[in-house]
C-alpha positions as CSV (number, residue, x, y, z in Angstrom):
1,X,23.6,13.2,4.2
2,X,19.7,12.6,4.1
3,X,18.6,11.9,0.4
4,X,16.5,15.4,-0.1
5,X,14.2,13.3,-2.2
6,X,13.2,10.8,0.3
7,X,9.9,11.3,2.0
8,X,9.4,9.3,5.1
9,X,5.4,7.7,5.3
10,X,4.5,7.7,9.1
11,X,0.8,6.1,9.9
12,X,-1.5,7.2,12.4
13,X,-4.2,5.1,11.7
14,X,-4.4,3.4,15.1
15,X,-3.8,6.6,17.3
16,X,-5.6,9.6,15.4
17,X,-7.9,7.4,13.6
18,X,-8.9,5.5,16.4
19,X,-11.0,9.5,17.2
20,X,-12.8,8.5,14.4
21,X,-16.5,8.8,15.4
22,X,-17.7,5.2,15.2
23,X,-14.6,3.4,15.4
24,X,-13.1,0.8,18.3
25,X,-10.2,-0.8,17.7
26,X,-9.9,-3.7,19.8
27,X,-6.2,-5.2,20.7
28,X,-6.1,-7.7,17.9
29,X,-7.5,-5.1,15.3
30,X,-4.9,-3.3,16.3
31,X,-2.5,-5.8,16.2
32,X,-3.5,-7.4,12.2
33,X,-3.5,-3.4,10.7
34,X,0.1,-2.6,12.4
35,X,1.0,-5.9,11.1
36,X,-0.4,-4.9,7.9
37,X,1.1,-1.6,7.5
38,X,4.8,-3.2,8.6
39,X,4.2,-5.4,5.6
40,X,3.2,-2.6,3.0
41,X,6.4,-1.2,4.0
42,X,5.7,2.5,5.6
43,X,8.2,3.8,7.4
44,X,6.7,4.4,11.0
45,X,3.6,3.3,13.1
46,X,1.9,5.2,15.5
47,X,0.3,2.2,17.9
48,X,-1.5,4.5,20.1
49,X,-0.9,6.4,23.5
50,X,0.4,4.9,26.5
51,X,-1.6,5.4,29.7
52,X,-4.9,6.9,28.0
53,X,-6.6,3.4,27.6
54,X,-6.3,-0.1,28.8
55,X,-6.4,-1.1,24.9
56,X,-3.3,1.2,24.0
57,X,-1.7,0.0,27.1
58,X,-2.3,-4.1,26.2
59,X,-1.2,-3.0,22.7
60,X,1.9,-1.6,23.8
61,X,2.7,-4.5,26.7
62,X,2.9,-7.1,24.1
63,X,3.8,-4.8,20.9
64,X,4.2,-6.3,17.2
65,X,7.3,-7.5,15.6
66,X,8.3,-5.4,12.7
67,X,10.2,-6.1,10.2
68,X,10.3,-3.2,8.0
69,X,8.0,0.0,10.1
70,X,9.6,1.5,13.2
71,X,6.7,1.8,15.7
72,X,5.8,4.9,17.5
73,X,4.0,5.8,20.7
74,X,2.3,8.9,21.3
75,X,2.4,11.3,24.4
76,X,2.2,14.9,25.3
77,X,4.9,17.3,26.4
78,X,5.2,17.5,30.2
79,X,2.5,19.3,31.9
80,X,2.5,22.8,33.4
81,X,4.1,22.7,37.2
82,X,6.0,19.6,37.1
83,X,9.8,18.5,36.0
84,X,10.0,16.0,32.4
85,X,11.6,13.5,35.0
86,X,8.1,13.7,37.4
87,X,5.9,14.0,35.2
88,X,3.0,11.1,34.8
89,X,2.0,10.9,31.3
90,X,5.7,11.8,29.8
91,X,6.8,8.7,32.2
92,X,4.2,6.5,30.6
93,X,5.1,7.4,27.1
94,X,8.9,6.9,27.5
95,X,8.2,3.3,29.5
96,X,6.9,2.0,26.3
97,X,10.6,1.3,25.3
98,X,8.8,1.5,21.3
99,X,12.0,2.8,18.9
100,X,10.3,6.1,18.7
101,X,8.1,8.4,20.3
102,X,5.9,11.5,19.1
103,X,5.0,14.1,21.6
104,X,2.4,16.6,21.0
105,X,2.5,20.5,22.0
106,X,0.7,23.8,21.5
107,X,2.3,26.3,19.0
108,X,-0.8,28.7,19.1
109,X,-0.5,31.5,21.4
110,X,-3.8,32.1,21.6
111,X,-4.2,28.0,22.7
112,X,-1.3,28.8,25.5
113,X,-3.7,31.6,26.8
114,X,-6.7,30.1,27.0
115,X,-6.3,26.2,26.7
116,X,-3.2,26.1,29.1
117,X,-3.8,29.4,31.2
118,X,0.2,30.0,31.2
119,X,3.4,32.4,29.9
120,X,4.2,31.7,26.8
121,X,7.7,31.3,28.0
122,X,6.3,28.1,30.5
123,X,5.1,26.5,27.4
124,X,8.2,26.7,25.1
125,X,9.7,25.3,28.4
126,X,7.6,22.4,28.4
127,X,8.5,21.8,24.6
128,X,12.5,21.6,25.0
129,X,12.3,20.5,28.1
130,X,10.3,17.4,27.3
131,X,12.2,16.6,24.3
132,X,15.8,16.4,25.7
133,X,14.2,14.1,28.1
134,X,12.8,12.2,25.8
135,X,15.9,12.2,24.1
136,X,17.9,11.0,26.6
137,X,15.7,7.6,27.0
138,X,14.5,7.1,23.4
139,X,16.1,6.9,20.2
140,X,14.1,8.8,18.1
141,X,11.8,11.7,19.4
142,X,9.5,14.0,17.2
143,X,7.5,16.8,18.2
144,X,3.8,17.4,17.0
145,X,3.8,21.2,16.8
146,X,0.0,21.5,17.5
147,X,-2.6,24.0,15.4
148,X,1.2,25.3,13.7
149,X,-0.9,26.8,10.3
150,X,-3.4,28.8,12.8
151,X,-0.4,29.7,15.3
152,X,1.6,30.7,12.6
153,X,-0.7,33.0,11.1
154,X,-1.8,34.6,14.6
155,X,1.8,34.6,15.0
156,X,4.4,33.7,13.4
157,X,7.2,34.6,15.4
158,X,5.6,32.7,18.3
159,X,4.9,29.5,16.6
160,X,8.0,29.4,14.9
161,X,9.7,29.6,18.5
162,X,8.0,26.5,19.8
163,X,9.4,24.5,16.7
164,X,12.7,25.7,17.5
165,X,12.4,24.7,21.0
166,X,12.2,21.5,20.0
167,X,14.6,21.0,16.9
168,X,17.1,22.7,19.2
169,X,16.4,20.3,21.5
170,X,17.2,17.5,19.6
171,X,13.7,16.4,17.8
172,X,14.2,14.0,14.7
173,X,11.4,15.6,13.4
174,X,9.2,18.7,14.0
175,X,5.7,18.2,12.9
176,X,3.7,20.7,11.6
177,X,-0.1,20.5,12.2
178,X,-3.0,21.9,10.9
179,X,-4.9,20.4,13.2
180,X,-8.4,22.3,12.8
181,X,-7.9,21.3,8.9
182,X,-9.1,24.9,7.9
183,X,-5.3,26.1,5.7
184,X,-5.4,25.8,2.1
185,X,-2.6,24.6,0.0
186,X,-1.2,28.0,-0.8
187,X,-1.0,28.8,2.6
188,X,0.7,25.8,3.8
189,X,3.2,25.9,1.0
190,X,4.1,29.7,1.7
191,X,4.4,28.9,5.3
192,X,6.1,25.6,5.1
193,X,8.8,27.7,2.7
194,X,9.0,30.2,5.6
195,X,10.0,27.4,7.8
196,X,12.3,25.7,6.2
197,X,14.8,28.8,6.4
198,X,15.0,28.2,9.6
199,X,14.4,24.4,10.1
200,X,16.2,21.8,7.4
201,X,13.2,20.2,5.5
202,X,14.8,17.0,5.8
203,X,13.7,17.3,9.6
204,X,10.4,18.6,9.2
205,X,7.1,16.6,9.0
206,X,3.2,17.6,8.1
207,X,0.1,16.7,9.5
208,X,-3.2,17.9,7.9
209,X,-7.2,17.1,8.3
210,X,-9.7,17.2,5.8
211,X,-12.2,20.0,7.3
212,X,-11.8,21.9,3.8
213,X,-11.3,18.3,1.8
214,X,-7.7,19.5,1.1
215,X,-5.9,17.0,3.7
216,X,-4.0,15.3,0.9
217,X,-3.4,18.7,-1.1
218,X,-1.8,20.4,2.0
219,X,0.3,17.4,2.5
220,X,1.4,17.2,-1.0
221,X,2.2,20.7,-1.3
222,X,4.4,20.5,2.3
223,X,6.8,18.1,0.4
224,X,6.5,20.4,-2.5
225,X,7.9,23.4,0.1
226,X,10.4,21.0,1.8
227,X,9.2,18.9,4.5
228,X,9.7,15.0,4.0
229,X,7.9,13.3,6.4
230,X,3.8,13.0,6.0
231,X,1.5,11.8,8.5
232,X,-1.7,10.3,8.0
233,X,-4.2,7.5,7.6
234,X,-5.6,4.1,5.7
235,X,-8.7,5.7,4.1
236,X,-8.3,9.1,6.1
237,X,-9.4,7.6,9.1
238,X,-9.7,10.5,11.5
239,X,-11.7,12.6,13.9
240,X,-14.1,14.9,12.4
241,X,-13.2,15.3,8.4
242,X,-10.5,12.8,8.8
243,X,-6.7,12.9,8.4
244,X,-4.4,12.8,5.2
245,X,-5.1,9.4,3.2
246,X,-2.1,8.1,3.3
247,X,-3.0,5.5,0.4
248,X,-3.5,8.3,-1.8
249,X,-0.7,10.1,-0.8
250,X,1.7,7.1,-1.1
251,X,0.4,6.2,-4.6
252,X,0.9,9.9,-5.5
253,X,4.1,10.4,-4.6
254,X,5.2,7.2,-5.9
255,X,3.2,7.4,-9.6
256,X,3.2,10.8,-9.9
257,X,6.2,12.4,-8.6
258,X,10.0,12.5,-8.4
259,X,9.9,12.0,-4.3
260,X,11.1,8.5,-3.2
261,X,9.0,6.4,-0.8
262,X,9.8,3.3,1.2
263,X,7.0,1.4,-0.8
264,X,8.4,-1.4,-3.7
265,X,6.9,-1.5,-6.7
266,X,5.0,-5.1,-5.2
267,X,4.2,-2.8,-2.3
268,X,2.2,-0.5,-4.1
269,X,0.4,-3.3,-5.4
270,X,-0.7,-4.4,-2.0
271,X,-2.6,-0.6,-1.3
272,X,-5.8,-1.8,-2.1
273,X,-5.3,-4.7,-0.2
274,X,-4.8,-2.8,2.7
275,X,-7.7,-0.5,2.2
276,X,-10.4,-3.1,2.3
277,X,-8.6,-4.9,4.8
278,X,-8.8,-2.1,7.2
279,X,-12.7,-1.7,6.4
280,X,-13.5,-5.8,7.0
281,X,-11.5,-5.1,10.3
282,X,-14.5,-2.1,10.9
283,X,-17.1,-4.3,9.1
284,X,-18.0,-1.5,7.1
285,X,-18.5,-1.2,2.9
286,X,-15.4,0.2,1.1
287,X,-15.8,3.4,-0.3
288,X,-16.4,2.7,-3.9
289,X,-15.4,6.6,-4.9
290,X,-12.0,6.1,-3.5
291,X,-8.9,7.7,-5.3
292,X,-7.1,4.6,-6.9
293,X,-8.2,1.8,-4.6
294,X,-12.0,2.5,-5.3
295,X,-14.2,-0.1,-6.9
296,X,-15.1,2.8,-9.1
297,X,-11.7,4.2,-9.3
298,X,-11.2,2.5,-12.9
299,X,-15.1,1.7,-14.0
300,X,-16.3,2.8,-17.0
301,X,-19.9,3.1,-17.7
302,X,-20.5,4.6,-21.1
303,X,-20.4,3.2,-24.1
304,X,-18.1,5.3,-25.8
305,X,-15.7,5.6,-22.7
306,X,-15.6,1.6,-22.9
307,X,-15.0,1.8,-26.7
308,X,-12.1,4.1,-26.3
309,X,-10.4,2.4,-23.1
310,X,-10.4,-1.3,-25.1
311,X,-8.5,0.4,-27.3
312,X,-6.2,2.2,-24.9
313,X,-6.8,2.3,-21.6
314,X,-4.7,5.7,-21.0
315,X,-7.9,7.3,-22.6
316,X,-9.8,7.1,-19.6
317,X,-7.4,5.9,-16.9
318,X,-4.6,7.8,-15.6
319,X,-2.7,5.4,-14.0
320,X,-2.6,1.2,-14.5
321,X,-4.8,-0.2,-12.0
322,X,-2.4,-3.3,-11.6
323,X,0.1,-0.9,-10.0
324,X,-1.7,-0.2,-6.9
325,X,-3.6,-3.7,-7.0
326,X,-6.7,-2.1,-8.4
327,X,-8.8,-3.9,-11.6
328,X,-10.9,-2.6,-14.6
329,X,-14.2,-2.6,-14.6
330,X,-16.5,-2.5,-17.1
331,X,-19.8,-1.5,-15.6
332,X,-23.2,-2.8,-17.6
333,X,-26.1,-0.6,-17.5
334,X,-29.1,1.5,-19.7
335,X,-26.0,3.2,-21.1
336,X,-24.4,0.0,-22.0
337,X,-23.2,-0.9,-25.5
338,X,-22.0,-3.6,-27.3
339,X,-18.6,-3.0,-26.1
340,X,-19.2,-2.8,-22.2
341,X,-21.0,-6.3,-23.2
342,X,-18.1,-7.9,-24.8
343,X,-15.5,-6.3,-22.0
344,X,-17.2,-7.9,-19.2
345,X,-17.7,-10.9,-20.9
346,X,-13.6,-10.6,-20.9
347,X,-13.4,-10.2,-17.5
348,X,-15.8,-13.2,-16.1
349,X,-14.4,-15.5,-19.1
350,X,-16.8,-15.8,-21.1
351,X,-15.6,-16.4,-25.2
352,X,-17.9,-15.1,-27.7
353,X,-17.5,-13.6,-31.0
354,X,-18.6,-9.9,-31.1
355,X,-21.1,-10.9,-34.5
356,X,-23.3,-13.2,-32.3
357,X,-26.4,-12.0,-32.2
358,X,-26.7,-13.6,-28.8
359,X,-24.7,-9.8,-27.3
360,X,-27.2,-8.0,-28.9
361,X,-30.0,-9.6,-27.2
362,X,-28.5,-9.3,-24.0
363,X,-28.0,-5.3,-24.5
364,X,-31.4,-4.7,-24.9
365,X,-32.3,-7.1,-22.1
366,X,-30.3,-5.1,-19.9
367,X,-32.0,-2.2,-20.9
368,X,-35.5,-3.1,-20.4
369,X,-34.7,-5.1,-17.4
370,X,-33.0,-1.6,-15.5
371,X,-36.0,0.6,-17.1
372,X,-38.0,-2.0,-14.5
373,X,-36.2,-1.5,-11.5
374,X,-33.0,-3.8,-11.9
375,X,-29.3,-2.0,-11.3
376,X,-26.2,-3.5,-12.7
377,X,-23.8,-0.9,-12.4
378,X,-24.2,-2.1,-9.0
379,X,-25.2,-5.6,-8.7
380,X,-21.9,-7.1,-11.2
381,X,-22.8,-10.6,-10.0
382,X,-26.4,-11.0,-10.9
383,X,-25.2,-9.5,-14.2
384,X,-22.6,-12.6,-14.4
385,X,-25.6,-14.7,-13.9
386,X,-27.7,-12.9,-16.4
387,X,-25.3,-13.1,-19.3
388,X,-24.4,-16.9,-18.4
389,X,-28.0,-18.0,-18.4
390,X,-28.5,-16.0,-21.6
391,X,-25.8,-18.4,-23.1
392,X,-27.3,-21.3,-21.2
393,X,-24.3,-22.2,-19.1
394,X,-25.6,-21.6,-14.9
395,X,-25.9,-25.0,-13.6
396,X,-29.1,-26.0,-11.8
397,X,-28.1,-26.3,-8.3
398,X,-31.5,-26.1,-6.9
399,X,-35.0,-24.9,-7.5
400,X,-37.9,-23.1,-5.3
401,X,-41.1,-24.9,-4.7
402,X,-42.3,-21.9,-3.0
403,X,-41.8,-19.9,0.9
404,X,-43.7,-18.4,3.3
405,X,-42.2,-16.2,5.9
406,X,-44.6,-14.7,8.9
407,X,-43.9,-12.3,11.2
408,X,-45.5,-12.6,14.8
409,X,-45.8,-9.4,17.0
410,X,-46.2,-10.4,20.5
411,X,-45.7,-9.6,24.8
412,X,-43.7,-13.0,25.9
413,X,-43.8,-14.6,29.3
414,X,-41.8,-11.7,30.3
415,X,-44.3,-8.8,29.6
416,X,-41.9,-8.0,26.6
417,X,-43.2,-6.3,23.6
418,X,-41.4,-8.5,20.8
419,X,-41.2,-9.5,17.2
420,X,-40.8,-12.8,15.6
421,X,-39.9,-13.8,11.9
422,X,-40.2,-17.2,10.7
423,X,-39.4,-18.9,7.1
424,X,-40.4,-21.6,5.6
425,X,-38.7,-22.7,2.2
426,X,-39.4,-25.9,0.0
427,X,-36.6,-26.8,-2.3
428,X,-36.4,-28.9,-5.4
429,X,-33.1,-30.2,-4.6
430,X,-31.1,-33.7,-6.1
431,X,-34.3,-35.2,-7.1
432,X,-36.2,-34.6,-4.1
433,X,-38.0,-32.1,-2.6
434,X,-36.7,-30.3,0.9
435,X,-39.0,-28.5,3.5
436,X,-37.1,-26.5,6.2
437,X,-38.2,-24.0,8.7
438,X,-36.2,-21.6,10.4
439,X,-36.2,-18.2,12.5
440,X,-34.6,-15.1,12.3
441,X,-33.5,-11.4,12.8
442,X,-36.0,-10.2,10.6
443,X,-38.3,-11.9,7.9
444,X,-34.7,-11.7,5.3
445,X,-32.7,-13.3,7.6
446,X,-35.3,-15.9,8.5
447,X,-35.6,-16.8,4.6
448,X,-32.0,-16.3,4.2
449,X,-31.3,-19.1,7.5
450,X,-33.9,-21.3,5.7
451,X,-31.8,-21.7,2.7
452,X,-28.9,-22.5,4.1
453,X,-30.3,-24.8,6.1
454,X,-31.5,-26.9,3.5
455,X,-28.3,-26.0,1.3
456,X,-25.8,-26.7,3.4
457,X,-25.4,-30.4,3.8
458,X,-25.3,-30.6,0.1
459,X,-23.1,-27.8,-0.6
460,X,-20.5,-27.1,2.1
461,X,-19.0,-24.4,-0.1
462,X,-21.7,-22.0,1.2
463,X,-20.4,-22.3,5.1
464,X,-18.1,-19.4,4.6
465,X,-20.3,-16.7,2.9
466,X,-21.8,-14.4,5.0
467,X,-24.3,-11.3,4.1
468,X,-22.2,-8.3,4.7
469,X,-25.0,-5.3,3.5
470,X,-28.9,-4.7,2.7
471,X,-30.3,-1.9,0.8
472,X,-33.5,-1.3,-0.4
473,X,-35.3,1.6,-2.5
474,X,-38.7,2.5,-3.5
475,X,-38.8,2.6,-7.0
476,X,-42.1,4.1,-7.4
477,X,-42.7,6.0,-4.2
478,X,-45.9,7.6,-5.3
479,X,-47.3,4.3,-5.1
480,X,-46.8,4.8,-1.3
481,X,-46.8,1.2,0.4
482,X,-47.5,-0.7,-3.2
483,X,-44.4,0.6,-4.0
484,X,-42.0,-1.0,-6.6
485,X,-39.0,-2.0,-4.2
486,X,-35.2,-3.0,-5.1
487,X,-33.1,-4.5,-2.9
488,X,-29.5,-5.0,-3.5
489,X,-27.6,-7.7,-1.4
490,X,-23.6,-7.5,-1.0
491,X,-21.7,-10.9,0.3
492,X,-18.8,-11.6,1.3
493,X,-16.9,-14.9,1.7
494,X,-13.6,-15.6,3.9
495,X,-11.3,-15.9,1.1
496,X,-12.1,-11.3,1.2
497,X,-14.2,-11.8,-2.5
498,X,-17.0,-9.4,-2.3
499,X,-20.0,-10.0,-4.5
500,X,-23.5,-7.9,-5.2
501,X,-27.1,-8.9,-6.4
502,X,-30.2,-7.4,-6.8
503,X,-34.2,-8.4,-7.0
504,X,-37.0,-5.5,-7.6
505,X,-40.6,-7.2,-6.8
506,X,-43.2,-5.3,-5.8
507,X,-42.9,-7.7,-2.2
508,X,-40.2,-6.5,-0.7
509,X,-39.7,-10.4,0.6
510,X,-39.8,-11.5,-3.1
511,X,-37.0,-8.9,-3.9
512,X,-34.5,-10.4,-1.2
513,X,-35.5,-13.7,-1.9
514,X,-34.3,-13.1,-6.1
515,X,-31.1,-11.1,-5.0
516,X,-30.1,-13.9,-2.4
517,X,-30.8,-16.6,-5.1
518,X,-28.0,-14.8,-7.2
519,X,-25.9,-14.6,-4.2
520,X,-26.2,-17.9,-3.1
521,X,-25.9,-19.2,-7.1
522,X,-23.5,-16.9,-8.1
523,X,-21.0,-18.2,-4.8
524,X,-22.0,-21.9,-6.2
525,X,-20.8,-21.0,-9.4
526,X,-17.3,-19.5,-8.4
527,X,-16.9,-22.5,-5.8
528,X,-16.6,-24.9,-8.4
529,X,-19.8,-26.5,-7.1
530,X,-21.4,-29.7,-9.3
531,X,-25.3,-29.0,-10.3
532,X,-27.8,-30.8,-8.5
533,X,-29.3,-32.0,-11.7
């Protein structure tokens, strides 16, 4: 007897996020995020679809071991005209020999009519047809019951027939889809409760988009009407809108409800992880608004917020952050009191009493310095610097003589219209002074090769930190090309530790070059590095 309780997690991060405008998963990024997912402990994985691409297809000739998922490949029922058995793309789906297959099919009449051009009756056919085939070759078969919330509105009888089709013919699970992402939770929870009268819950499944930002809801309010499988993926990965986040949905189910997932109390921990791991593999930023894995999802910026939360966090936090591998953080900014002071000082290590005059200081120079241009909030690193060299404790690892960077706009031997950048940095640096001159991508990246060039053989710690985003704003913009400028710098570093600086200079050169310095110091400092001096 199924536990009515349990909800099944099933990932389609590699097959319907892979639609994702943007996004190209090669074989080994598919590879480390199915490996991933296995070890966060969801219960299935959807690798791809067989036959559509040579990546799906190398994924799927040499597949992961799992220890923990069961992994999925995805197909379409047979096609109009042809038997299950003779049938190209069913064939290449079952041939994947994965311990479960998904199959998709159409469950809107009007999508039969004008998408497929046939009966009605052909295409619940094709459904149960395809499905006892499947059945017959694979362990575990589930049916994708395509646009279901559109189709079942249009008409309900219809639609529900083609998820009979296949539950009759032997489907683990029937999917519902709201694949246009256009029903509301009401909706889906009415209609999902219609269902399940005739369809067991414990064999039903939901899949929703976000094109009304109610992905999560719907799904959420399906298990709330009966179904207990969910589909979805890391971040809402999907075409469009997206899918379902399933780290939402996993940490909601598991922190805020009665349902039971497949997700320890250690795996929840790991969701964050996960997260950002999926964003290095698409070398894009986090999103810092995300629900519970968020660098903002547990910041706190005003002053009496931070008051309130150092006495109890559950004043301002709804959950723990531990328990989904989240942290606290205390953001420092014009709005900035003594207490968002003395909480981050907590949090980089830093002991001092909450009398010394020293905190006060360093409030008010955070508030002058941001009514010049200068963004903590954003930059936490350059504010770690800022409060150490207030109490006198950055080591001098090096110094700047000065730089000069030129840029050279020229046709080469080629007749090609090109442009050159070129640094030139001289370092005060172990008691002697350091000239080195280097190109680059851009006058940044020139200056920023420079550096390292002359850092490097002194402090190998920097060989692994790399400069993973660049922003800049006009501060003043009616200053038109005198403008004020800010530029904020975010690093990274193999070990996955993400950092942020910023410099405002009315040079926009000057401004990279002081949020770089942080950067560059700031890893230094964290490294364990011994001062030049």
């Amino acid at each position: 007897m199924a536990d009515d309780k349990r909800v099944y997690l099933f990932d389609s991060t590699l097959r319907d996020g892979a639609q994702t405008q943007g996004v190209d998963f090669s074989v080994n990024d598919k590879l480390a995020i199915a490996q991933a997912l296995d070890r966060l402990g969801v219960d299935y994985v959807e690798g791809g679809w067989p036959g559509a691409n040579p990546t799906d297809d190398a994924f799927f000739g040499a597949p992961p071991a799992f220890k923990r998922a069961k992994l999925v490949a995805f197909g379409m029922t047979r096609r109009p005209g042809r038997s299950s058995a003779n049938d190209p793309g069913l064939n290449a789906l079952l041939n994947a020999k994965t311990g479960a297959v998904c199959m998709v099919g159409k469950s809107w009449d009007f999508h039969v009519d004008v998408a497929l051009g046939i009966s009605r009756t052909e295409n619940i056919d094709m459904i149960a047809e395809s499905v006892a085939h499947a059945k017959e070759r694979c362990g575990e078969v589930m049916f994708d019951a395509e646009h279901f919330f559109d189709g079942f509105k249009a008409n309900p009888q219809y639609a529900l027939d083609c998820a009979l089709a296949a539950y009759k013919a032997g489907a683990r699970w029937i999917v519902l889809c709201d694949t246009n992402g256009g029903t509301l939770p009401h909706e889906v929870e009415r209609i999902v409760g219609e269902v399940t009268a005739k369809i067991p819950g414990t064999q039903l499944g939901i899949h929703c988009h976000n094109d009304t930002e109610n992905a999560v809801a719907n799904s959420l309010a399906a298990v709330r009407a009966g179904v207990r499988q969910i589909q979805g993926t890391l971040n809402g990965l999907g075409e469009r809108c997206g899918n379902a986040n399933l780290i939402s949905l996993a940490a909601s189910l598991a922190l805020k409800t009665d349902f039971k997932i497949g997700l320890t109390e250690h795996d929840l921990k790991q969701l964050t992880h996960v997260s950002r791991l999926l964003d290095e593999r698409l070398n894009r930023a986090p999103n810092r608004s995300a629900a519970y894995v968020g660098e903002s999802a547990f910041a706190h910026k005003g002053g009496l917020h931070v008051s309130a939360v150092e006495k109890d966090p559950r004043t301002y936090e709804h959950i723990e952050p531990t328990l989904v591998g989240n942290r606290r953080h205390i953001v420092v900014s014009d709005q900035s009191g003594r207490a968002n002071i003395l909480a981050r000082f907590r949090e980089i290590g830093l002991d001092i009493e909450a009398d010394d005059g020293k905190v006060a200081a360093l409030v008010e120079t955070v508030k002058l310095r941001e009514y010049d241009g200068y963004a903590y909030d954003g930059a936490e690193a350059s504010f770690e610097l800022l409060a150490r060299r207030a109490l006198g404790s950055v080591p001098g690892y090096f110094r700047l003589a000065r730089f000069r960077v030129m840029d050279e706009r020229r046709w080469n031997v080629r007749g090609e219209l090109i442009t050159e950048s070129e640094a030139t940095v001289t370092l005060d640096l172990k008691g002697e002074q350091l000239m080195t001159v280097a190109t680059g991508n851009g006058p940044v990246n020139a200056l920023d090769t420079a550096l390292r060039k002359a850092l490097l053989p002194h402090y190998p710690e920097l060989a692994d930190m790399r400069l993973v985003d660049f922003k800049v704003r006009i501060l003043t913009p009616q200053a038109g090309t005198e403008a004020i400028t800010r530029v904020m710098i975010e690093s990274a570093d193999s070990a996955g530790e993400r950092w942020s600086t910023v410099g405002v200079s009315p040079n926009i050169i000057d401004a990279s070059y002081e949020a770089l310095n942080d950067a560059i110091t700031w890893k230094l400092l964290k490294s364990g590095a011994k001062s030049a001096e």
